[in-house]
C-alpha positions, 0 to 999 in steps of 0.5 A: 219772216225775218232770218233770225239767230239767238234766242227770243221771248214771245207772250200770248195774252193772259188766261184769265182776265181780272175785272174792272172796279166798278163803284156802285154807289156814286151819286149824280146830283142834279139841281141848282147850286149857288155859283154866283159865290164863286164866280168873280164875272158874269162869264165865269158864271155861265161857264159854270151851268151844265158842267158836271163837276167831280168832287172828292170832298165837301171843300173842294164842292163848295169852292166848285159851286158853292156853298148857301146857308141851309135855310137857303137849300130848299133853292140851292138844292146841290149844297144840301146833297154836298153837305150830306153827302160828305159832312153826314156820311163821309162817301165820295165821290159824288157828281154834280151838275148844276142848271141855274144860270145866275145870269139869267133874268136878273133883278134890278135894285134900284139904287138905295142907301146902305148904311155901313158899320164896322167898315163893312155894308151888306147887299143881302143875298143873291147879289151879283157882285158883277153888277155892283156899282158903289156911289156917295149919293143917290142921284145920278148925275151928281154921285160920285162912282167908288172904284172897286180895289180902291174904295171897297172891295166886295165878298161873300159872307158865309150865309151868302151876303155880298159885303162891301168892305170899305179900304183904309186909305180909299174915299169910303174908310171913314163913311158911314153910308154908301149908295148902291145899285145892282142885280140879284140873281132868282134861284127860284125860278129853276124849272123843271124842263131844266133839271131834265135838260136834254141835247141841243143840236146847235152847240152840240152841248148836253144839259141838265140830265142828259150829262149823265153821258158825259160821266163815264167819258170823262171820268170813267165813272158809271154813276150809281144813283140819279137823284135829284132833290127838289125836282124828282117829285115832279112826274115828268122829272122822275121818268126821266130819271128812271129812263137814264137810270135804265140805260146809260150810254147804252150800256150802263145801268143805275138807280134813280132816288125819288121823293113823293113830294111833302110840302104844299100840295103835297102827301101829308099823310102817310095813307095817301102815299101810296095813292100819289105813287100809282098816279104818278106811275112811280112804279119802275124797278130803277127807281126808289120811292121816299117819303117823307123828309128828314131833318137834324137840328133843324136842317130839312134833308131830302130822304133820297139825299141820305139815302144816296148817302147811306148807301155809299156807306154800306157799300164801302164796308164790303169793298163797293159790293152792293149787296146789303140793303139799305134798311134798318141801318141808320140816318143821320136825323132826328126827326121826320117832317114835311116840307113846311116853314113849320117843318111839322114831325111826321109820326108813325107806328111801325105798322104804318111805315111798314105798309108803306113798305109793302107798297114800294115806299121806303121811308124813316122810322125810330126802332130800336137802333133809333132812326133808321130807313126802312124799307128794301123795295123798288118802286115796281112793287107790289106790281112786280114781285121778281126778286131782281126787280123788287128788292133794292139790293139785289136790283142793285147787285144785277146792276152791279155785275152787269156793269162790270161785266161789260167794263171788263170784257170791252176789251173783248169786242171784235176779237176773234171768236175762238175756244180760246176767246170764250174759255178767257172769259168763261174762266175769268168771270167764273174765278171772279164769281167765286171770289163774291161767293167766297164772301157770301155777297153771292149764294151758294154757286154762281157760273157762267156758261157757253150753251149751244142752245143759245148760240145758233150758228146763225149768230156765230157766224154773224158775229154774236156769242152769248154767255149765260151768268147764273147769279143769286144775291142774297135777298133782305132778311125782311121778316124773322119768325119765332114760334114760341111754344109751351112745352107741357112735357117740362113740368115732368121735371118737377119730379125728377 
């Protein structure tokens, strides 16, 4: 050591550790997004497939991806996950990725006559501006090709046309028609081997699903719901998504929102619900079944897409703690249909909504407090009866404190094993637990502890201690009982 002379400060690290915030309710939309809207080249396109997009609020989704008219969404399924999301129910943020490549596969439009009107001629949608080519006849060698920027300019409308717009001063301000050929995109054709996606060896890129990966590197955010509108009706799909939501980076846990599919070919009838299920092995405690869809004035939401969103809500109300159940809080709707053209009403009794309930389904019902969803359990009930497993909230608190333990105490690993070390962490998280007690978002006394039984010398000495957590969130008040009685005895007071 150095010759030293005065007086010096040292600090030794601090006793108690305080916890990482962990949001449990951000969404990781997966889907197709109309990005043809917002991108000027065919390069810019593609830049914007397989790239998980971070968005804060509705304008700054839509001017990343893009926004379609609603009757458009049951293709463009990412706008209905954006507009609910932060038009319905106000939560942020949420994650988006996108899997259509508008570039791919394009369809031809021969070249035709398109009359204009007000300066302004419409291509329709699923245009490509990047394929337009403005001519002033319909044959080849002897049309005339208008020059873009000084002939016409093109843009989208707000329900996804591409509009020439004819210039003052250009060759097309006083036409009354203009030919034009060009290519339309196919959003119908997104399978669903992309919305799993996976990892290609070659570029060393991820797509689709597998970009859950890349969320918290990124941005330091564990995503709390998988979903997937559109395509986690699929069985190959939702297996998927319940195996990412079971482990994600390795460390982390999610829940994985699925619909039982509503339309053609589809469950049409509450009965049959939860056959469909058991088939198609919807039965991992990650995951939420819904059933059927939902709509308000006129749009069709997928249930798990207001679900996602419902949940954030809760949660926001108790500081991120997801502790409360989603049921019997309300929706933003005024119907439940099936995935029809027709959008055909689906009724049910409470009697039936609850026997959906009883087998691992949650859908929508119209009570007393109007439309709301209805139904605490995980997809592995009745299979599985374990309160951590089969209830939606208390899977997720579990989820929830594991993930922030693990956040939190990262900065733990490697460091030497000591008494030191393990009353750090035994103090930290004790102080930690108390304060979600204190709340009642735990019951009663939750602790943590340092057992000799479970921590052999075999393991210290290779490096391994482990500290047991002792935890019991509150479960859903599913059932309240009154008996009511008539007291005989009360008639003595006739004659009192």
């Amino acid at each position: 050591m150095a010759y030293r002379h005065g007086v010096y400060v040292s600090e030794v690290p601090t006793s108690v550790v305080p916890p990482v915030r962990v949001d449990a309710a951000t969404p990781f939309f997966v889907g197709a997004a109309p990005v043809h809207l917002v991108a000027k080249t065919a390069a810019e396109a593609q830049a914007l497939v397989n790239k998980p997009v971070l968005a804060y609020t509705y304008a700054e989704a839509v001017e990343a991806l893009g926004m379609a008219a609603s009757s458009d969404w049951g293709n463009y399924t990412l706008c209905e996950c954006a507009y609910s999301q932060f038009v319905l129910f106000g939560v942020a943020p949420a994650i988006f990725v996108n899997v259509f490549d508008p570039t791919a596969s394009p369809v031809p439009v021969e070249r035709a006559q398109y009359a204009i009107a007000n300066k302004q001629a419409s291509l329709g949608k699923n245009a490509l501006r990047w394929t337009v080519g403005v001519y002033s006849g319909e044959d080849a060698e002897e049309a005339t090709q208008y020059t873009e920027g000084t002939d016409y300019s093109l843009a989208y409308d707000s329900d996804g046309n591409l509009i020439i717009n004819a210039l003052p001063g250009g060759a097309l301000a006083s036409a009354t028609e203009l030919y034009a050929e060009f290519s339309r995109c196919d959003p119908s054709t997104v399978t669903a081997a992309q919305v799993i996606g996976g990892y290609n060896t070659t570029t060393g890129k991820y797509t689709g699903l597998e970009l859950i990966e890349a969320c918290y590197p990124k941005w330091k955010l564990i995503p709390g719901f998988i979903v997937c509108p559109g395509f986690s009706s699929n069985s190959g799909v939702a297996a998927v998504m319940a195996a990412k939501a079971s482990s994600i980076n390795g460390s982390f846990r999610c829940m994985a929102l699925c619909d039982v599919p509503c339309g053609t070919g589809g469950v049409l009838t509450y009965s049959d619900v939860t056959e469909w299920k058991n088939t198609n092995n919807y039965t991992a405690a990650e995951q939420v079944v819904c059933w059927p869809m939902v709509a308000l004035g006129g749009i069709k939401f997928h249930l798990s897409v207001q679900l996602a969103g419902l949940m954030g809500k809760i949660d926001a109300e108790s500081e991120g703690v997801p502790y409360a159940s989603p049921s019997n809080h309300n929706l933003q709707m005024d119907s439940a249909v099936l995935d029809d053209a027709a959008m055909t009403e689906v009724t049910m009794t409470k009697e039936q909504a609850t026997f959906l309930n009883g087998n691992g389904i949650v859908t929508a019902l119209n009570w007393s407090l109007g439309w709301v969803a209805w139904g605490n359990r995980t997809g592995c009930y009745p299979g599985i009866t374990d309160t951590k497993d089969a209830f939606i909230p208390d899977r997720r608190m579990f989820q929830y404190i594991g993930n922030t333990l693990i956040l939190s105490y990262w900065q733990k690993v490697d460091a030497p094993i000591t008494k030191r070390l393990i009353q750090t962490i035994c103090d930290s998280v004790q102080m930690w637990l108390n304060g979600l007690a204190a709340r009642e978002w735990l019951v009663g006394k939750p602790k943590i502890e340092f057992l000799e039984s479970e921590n052999p010398t075999t393991d210290l000495i290779d490096g391994i201690i482990r500290l047991h957590v002792y935890i019991t969130p509150p479960v859903p008040a599913r059932e309240i009982d009154f008996i009511l009685e008539y007291d005989v005895n009360q008639m003595d007071t006739l004659f009192e």
